[in-house]
C-alpha positions as a printed Julia matrix, in Angstrom:
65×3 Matrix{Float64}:
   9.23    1.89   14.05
  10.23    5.19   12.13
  13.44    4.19   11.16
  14.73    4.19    7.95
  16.08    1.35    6.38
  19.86    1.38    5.24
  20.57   -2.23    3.79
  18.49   -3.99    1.14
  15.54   -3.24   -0.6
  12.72   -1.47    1.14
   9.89   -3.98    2.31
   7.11   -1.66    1.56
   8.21   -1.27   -2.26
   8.57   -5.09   -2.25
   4.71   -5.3    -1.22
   3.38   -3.06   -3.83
   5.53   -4.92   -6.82
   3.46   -8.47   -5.39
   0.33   -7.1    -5.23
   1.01   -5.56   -8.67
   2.14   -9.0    -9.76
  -1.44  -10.64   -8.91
  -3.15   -7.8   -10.84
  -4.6    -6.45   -7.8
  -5.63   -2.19   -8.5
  -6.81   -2.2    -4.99
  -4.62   -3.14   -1.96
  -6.34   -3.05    1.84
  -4.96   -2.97    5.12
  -6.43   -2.03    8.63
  -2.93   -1.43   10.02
  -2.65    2.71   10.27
   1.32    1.86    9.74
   1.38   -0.15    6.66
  -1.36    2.63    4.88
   1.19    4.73    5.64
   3.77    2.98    4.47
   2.7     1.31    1.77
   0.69    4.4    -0.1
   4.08    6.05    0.29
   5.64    2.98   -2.03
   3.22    3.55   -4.2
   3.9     7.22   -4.69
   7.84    6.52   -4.88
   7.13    3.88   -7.67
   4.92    6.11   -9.51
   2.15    3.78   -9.47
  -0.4     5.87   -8.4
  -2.18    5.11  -11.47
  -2.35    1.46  -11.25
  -3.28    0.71   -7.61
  -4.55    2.49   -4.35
  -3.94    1.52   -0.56
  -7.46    1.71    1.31
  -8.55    1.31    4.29
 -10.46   -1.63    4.75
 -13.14    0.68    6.97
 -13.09    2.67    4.22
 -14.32    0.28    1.78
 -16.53   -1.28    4.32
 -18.0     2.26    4.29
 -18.52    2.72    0.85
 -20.59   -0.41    0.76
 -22.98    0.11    3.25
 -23.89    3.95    2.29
């Protein structure tokens, strides 16, 4: 699970450019492992300023506050 990849292009990077592609400035997941992952892509592809991994709890949260 922890693995790094060796070959090819790096799945999580691949996410963030599609979500970026539909316009999206907020991606969600409930998964603990793609957060991880895929706020890390975002940091590598210096995107932090164009869209944010949440937590779908988290925006659940915010709503009901």
């Amino acid at each position: 699970m922890w693995m790094e990849e060796r070959a090819g292009k790096r799945i999580n990077e691949t996410r963030i450019r599609q979500a970026l592609e539909t316009g999206a400035e907020v991606l969600a997941t409930v998964c603990p492992l793609c957060l991880t992952q895929l706020d890390s892509a975002v940091k590598v592809l210096n995107m932090d300023d164009r869209i944010r991994v949440r937590d779908i709890l988290e925006l659940v949260a915010e709503r009901i506050e």
